[in-house]
FILUMVO-290923 format. One record per atom (N, C-alpha, C, O): residue number from 1; atom name; residue in one letter; chain; z, y, x. Coordinates in pm, whole numbers. Layout:
// residues N
+-----+-------+---------+--------+--------+--------+--------+
: num : atomo : residuo : cadena :     zz :     yy :     xx :
+-----+-------+---------+--------+--------+--------+--------+
: NUM :    CA :       a :      A :      Z :      Y :      X :
...
+-----+-------+---------+--------+--------+--------+--------+
This chain:
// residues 57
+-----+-------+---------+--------+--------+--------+--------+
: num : atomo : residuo : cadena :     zz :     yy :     xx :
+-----+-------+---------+--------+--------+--------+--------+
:   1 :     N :       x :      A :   3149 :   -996 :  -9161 :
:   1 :    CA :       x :      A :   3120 :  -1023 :  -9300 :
:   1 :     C :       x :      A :   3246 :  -1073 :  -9368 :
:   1 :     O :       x :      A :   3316 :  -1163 :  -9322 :
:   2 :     N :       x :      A :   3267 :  -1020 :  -9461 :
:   2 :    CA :       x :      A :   3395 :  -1088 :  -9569 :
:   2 :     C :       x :      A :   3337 :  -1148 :  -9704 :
:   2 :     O :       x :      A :   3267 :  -1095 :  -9790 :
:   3 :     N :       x :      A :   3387 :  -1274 :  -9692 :
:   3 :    CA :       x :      A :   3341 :  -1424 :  -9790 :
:   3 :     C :       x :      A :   3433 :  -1425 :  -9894 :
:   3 :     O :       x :      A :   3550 :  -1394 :  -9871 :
:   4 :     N :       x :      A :   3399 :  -1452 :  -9995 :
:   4 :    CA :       x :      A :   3490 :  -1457 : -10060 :
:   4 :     C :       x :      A :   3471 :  -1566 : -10209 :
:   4 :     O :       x :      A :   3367 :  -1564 : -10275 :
:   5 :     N :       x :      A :   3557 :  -1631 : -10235 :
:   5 :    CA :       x :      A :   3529 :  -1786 : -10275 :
:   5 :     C :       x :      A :   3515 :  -1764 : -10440 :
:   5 :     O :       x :      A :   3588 :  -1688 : -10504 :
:   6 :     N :       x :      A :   3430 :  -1828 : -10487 :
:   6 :    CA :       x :      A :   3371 :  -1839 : -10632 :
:   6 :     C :       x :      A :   3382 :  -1948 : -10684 :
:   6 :     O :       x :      A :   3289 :  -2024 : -10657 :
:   7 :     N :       x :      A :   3488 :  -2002 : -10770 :
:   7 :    CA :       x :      A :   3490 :  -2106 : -10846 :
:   7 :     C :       x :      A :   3357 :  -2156 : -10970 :
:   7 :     O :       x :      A :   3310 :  -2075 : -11050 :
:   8 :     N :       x :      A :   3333 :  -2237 : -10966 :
:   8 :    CA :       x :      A :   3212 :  -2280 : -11038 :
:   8 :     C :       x :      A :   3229 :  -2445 : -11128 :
:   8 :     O :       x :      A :   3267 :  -2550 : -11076 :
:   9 :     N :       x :      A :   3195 :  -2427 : -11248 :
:   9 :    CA :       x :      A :   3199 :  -2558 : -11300 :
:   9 :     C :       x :      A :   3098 :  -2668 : -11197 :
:   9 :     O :       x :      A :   3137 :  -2780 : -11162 :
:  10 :     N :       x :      A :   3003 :  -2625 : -11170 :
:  10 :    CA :       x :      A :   2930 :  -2715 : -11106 :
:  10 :     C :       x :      A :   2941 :  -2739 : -10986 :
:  10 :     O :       x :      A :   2911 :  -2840 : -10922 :
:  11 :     N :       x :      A :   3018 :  -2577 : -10933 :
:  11 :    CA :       x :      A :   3082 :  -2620 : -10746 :
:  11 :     C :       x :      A :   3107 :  -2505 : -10714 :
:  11 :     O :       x :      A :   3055 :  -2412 : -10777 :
:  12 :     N :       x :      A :   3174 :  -2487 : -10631 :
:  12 :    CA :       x :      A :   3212 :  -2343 : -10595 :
:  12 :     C :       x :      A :   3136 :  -2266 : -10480 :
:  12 :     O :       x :      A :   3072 :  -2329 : -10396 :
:  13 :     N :       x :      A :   3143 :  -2166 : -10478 :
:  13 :    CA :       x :      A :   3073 :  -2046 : -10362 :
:  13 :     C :       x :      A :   3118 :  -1988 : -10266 :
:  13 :     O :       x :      A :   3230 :  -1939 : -10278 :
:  14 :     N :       x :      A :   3087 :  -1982 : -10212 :
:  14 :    CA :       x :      A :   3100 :  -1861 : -10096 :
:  14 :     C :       x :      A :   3036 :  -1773 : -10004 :
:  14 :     O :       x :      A :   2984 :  -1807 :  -9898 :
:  15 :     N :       x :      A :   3046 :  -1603 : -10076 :
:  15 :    CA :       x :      A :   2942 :  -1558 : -10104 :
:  15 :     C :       x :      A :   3014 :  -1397 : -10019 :
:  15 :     O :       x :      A :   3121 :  -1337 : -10012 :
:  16 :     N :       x :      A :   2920 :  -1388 :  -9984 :
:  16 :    CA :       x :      A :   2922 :  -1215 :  -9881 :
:  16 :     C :       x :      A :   2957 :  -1145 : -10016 :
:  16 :     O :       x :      A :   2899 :  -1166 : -10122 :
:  17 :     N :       x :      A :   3086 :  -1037 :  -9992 :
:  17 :    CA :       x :      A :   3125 :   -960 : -10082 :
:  17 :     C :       x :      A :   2997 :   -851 : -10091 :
:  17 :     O :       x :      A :   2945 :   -816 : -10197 :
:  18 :     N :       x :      A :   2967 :   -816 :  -9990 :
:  18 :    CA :       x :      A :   2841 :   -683 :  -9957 :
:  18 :     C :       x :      A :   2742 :   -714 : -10041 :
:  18 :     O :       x :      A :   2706 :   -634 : -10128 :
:  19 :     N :       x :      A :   2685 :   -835 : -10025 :
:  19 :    CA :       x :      A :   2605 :   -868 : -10143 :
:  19 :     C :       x :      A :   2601 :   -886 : -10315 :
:  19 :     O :       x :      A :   2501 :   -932 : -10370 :
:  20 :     N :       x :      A :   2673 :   -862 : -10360 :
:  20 :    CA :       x :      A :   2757 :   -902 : -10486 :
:  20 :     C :       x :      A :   2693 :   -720 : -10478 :
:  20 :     O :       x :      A :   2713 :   -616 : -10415 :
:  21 :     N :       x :      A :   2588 :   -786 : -10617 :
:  21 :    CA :       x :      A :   2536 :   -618 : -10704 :
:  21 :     C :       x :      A :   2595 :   -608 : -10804 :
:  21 :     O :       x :      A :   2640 :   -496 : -10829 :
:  22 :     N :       x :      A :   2624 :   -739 : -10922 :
:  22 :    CA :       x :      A :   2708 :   -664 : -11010 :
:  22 :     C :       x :      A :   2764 :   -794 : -11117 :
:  22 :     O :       x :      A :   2712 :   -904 : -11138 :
:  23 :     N :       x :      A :   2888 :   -731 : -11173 :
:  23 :    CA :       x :      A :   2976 :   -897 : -11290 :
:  23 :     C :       x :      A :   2897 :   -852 : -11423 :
:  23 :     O :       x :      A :   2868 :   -738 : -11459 :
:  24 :     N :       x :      A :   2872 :   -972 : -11485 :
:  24 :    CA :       x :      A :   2843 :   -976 : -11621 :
:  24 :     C :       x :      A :   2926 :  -1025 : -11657 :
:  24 :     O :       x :      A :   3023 :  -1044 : -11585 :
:  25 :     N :       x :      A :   2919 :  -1078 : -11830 :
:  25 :    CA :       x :      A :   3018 :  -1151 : -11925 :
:  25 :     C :       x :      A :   2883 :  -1216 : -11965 :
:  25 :     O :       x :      A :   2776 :  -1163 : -11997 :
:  26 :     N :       x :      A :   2923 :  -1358 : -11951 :
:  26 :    CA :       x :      A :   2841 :  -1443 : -12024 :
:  26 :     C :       x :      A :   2958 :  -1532 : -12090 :
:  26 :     O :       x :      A :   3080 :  -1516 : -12092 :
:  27 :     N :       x :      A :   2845 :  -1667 : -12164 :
:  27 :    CA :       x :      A :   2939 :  -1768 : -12261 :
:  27 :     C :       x :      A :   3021 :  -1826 : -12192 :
:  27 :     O :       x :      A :   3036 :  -1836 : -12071 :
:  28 :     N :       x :      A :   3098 :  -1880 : -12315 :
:  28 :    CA :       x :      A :   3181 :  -1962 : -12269 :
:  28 :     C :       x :      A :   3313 :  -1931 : -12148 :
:  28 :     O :       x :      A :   3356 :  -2020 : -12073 :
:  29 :     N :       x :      A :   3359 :  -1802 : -12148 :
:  29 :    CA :       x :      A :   3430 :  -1756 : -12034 :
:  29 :     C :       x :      A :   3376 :  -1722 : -11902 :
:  29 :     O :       x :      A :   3432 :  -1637 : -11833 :
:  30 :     N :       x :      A :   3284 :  -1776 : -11867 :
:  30 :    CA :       x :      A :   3209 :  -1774 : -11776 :
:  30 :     C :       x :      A :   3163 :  -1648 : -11703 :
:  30 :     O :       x :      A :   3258 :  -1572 : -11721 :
:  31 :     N :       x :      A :   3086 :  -1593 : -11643 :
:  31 :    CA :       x :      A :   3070 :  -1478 : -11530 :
:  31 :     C :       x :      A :   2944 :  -1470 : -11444 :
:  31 :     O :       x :      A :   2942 :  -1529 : -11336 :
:  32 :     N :       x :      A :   2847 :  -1405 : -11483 :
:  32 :    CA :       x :      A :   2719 :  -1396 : -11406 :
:  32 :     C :       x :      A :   2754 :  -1294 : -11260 :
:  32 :     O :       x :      A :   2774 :  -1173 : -11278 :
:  33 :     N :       x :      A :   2756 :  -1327 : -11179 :
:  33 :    CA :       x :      A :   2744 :  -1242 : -11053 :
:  33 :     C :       x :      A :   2603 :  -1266 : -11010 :
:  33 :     O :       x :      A :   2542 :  -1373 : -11002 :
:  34 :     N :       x :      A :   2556 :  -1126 : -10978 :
:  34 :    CA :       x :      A :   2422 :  -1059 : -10998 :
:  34 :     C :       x :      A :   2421 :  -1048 : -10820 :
:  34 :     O :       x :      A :   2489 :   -955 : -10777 :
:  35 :     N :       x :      A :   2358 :  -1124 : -10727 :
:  35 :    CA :       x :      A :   2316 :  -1094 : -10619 :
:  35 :     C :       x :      A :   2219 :  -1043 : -10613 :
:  35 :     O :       x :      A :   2132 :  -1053 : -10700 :
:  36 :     N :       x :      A :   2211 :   -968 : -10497 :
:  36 :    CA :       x :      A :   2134 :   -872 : -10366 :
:  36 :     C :       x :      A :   2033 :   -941 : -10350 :
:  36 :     O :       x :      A :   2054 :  -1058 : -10315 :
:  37 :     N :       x :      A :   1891 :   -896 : -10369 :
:  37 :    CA :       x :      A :   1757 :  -1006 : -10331 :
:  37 :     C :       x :      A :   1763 :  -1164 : -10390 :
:  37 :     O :       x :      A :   1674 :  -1246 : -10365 :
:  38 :     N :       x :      A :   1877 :  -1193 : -10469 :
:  38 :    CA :       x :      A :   1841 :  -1344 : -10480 :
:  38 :     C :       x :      A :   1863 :  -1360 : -10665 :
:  38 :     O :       x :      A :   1839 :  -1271 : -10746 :
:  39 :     N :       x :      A :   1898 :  -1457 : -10685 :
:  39 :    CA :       x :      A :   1943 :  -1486 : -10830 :
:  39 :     C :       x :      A :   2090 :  -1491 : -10889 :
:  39 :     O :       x :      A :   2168 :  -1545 : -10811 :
:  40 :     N :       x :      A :   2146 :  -1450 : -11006 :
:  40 :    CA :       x :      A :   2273 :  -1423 : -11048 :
:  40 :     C :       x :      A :   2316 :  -1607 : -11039 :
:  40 :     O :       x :      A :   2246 :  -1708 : -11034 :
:  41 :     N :       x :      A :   2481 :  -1581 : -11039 :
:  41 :    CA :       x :      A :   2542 :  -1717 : -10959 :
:  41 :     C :       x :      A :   2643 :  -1726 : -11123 :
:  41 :     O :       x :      A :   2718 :  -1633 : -11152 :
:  42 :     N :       x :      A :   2631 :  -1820 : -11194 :
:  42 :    CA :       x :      A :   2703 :  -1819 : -11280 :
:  42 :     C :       x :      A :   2885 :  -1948 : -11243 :
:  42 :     O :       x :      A :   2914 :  -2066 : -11221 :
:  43 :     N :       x :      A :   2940 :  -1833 : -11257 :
:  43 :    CA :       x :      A :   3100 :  -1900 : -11230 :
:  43 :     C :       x :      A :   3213 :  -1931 : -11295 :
:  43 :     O :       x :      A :   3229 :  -1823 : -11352 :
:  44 :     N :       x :      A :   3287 :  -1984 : -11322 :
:  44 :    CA :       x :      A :   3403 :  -2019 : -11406 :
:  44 :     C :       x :      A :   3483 :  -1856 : -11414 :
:  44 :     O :       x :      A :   3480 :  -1758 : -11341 :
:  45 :     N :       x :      A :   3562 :  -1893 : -11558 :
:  45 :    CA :       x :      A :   3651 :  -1719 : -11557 :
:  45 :     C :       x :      A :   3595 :  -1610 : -11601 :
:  45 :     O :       x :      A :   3473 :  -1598 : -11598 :
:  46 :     N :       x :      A :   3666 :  -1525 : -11644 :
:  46 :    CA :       x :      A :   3623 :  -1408 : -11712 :
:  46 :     C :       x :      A :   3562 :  -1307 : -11614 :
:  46 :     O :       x :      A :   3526 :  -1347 : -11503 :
:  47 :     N :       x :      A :   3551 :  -1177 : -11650 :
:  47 :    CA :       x :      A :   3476 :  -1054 : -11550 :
:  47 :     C :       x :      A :   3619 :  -1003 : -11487 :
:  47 :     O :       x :      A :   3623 :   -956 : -11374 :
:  48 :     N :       x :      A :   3698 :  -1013 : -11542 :
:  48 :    CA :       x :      A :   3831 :   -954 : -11459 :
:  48 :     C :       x :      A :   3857 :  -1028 : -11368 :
:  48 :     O :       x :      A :   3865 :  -1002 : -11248 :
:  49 :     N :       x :      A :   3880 :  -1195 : -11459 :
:  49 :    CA :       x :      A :   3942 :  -1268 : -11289 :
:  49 :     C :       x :      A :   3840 :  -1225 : -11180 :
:  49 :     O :       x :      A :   3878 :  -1155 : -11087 :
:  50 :     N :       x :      A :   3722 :  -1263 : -11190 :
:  50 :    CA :       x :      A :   3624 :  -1264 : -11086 :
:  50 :     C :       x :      A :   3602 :  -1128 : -11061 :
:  50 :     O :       x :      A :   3509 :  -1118 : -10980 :
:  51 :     N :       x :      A :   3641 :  -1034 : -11090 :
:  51 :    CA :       x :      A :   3685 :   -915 : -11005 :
:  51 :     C :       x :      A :   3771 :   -931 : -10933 :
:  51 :     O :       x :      A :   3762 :   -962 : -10814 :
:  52 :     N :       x :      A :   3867 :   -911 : -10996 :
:  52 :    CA :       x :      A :   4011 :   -930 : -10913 :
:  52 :     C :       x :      A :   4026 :  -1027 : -10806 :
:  52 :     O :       x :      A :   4108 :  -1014 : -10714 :
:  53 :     N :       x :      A :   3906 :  -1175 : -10825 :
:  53 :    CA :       x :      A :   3894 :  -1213 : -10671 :
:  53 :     C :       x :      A :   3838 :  -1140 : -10568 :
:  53 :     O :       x :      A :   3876 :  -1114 : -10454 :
:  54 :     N :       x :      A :   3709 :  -1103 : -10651 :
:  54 :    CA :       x :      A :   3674 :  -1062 : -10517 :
:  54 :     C :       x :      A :   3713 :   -927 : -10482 :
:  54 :     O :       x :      A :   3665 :   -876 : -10380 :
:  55 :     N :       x :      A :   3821 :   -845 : -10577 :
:  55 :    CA :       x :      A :   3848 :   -735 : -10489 :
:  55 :     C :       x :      A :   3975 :   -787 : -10355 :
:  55 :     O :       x :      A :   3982 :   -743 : -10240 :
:  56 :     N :       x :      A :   4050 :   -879 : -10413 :
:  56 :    CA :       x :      A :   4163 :   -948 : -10323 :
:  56 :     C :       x :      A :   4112 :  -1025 : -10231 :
:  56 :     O :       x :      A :   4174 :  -1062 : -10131 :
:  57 :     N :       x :      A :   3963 :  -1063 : -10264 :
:  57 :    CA :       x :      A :   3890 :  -1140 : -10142 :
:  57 :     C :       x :      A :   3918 :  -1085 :  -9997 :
:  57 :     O :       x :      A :   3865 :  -1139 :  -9899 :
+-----+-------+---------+--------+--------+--------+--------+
């Protein structure tokens, strides 16, 4: 499995890339990542950074 780390105002993640269904744009800069069977993980940063992590993840 490859993890790959999610900064979060409230705390950060670390989250199976495989699982990761899909980036939104929400407020405030912020970033909905849309998990696999569970609930979207809202994270610090735009849709690019948090691409670009987790493609470099």
């Amino acid at each position: 499995m490859k993890f790959v780390l999610l900064k979060s105002r409230g705390g950060d993640y670390m989250v199976v890339v495989a699982n990761i269904a899909y980036l939104r744009t929400d407020e405030n800069g912020q970033t909905k990542v849309g998990m696999v069977g569970g609930d979207s993980l809202l994270v610090a940063g735009t849709i690019e950074e948090t691409a670009a992590t987790v493609l470099a993840g």
